[in-house]
C-alpha positions, -999 to +999 in steps of 0.1 A: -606+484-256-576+503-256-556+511-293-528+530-307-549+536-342-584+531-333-595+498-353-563+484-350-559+452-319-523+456-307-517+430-277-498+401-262-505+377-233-481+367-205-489+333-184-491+338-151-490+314-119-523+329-100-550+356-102-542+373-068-504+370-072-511+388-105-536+413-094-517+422-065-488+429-090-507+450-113-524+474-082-486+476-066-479+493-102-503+520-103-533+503-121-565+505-100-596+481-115-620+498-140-641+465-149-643+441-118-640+403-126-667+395-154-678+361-164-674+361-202-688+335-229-670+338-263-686+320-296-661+318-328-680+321-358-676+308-392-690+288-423-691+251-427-663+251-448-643+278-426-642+307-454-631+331-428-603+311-409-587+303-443-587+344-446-569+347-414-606+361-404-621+360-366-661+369-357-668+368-324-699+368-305-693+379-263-715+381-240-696+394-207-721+396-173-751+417-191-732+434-224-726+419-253-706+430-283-697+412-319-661+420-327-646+414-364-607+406-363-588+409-396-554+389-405-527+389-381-496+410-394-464+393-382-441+406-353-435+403-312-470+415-307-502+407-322-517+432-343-544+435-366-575+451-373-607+452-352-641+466-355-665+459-324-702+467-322-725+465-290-751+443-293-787+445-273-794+405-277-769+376-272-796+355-282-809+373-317-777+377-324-770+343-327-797+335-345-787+366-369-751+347-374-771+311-380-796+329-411-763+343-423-751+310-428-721+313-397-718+284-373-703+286-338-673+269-340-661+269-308-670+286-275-645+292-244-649+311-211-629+331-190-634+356-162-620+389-167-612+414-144-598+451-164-576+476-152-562+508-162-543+540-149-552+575-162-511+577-167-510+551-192-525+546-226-531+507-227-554+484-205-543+454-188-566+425-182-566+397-160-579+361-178-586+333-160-596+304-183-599+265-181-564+265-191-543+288-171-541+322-158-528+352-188-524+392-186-536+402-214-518+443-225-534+455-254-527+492-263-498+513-282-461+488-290-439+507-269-466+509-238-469+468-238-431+468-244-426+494-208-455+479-192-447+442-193-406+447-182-425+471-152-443+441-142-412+416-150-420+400-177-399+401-207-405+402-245-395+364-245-424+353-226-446+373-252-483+353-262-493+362-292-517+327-300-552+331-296-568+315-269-583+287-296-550+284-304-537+280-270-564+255-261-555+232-290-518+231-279-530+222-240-549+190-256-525+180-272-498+186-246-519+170-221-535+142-251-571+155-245-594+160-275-602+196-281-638+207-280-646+234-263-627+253-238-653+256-206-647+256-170-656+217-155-691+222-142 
């Protein structure tokens, strides 16, 4: 987790066609892998009534191969990149956890998977990452403004073809581009 101030989530995704296109693109510019590809299960928390999304509120339960963390996102302030604040605790027990969530009165509201592969360069100050999901391939570069700014026009990309949705966000678009009902974003099994 890579950040110009350290509880604060500065990022933007970038679509991209394939994984090995775009993994050979980010080696060729100096990154080298510091997480290999990770199987990740992400569960949106919230109340019945969705108290937090209202507040512009995310919690997050991940479990990603054998770690797991719970990550609490504050409102999103508005501008070409995403940013907001971010406070992420390991957890020892997917499972307790969820049931810690459920006596707190939190539901999972929605669940989506990806496989992540991470890479960084002791150069540079962000982290690139690689996300393969149900709906697309995306580059996520979280760290300092200017660093996603350099980074993403190194890799050809420019600040038009900026992401800054959520992946929940994202998924709800692709149903409805694509007239599917939106339930949970999972790879076909």
């Amino acid at each position: 987790m890579s950040r110009s101030d350290s509880n604060q989530e500065i990022e933007i995704k970038l679509r991209v066609g394939d994984a090995d296109s775009a993994a050979s693109l980010i080696l060729g510019s100096g990154y080298s892998i510091s997480d290999p590809r990770t199987f990740e299960v992400n569960l949106i928390y919230d109340t019945a009534d969705s108290t937090l999304r209202q507040r512009g509120l995310l919690l997050r339960l991940r479990k990603a191969g054998t770690r797991s963390t719970m990550t609490a996102k504050g409102p999103v302030s508005p501008g070409r990149h995403k940013s907001r604040p971010e406070y992420e605790v390991a957890v020892s027990d997917f499972e307790a956890a969820q049931g810690l969530l459920s006596q707190l009165g939190y539901e999972n509201m929605f669940r989506y998977e990806k496989f992540r592969t991470e890479f960084a360069s002791t150069h540079e100050s962000g982290t690139i990452t690689l996300d393969e999901t149900p709906i697309g391939t995306f580059l996520e570069l979280e760290g300092p403004a200017d660093w996603i700014d350099r980074t993403a026009q190194a890799l050809g990309f420019s600040s038009g073809q900026y992401i800054v949705e959520s992946y929940g966000r994202l998924y709800i678009d692709y149903c409805i581009s694509n007239l599917k009902a939106p339930k949970d974003m999972v790879f076909v099994r």
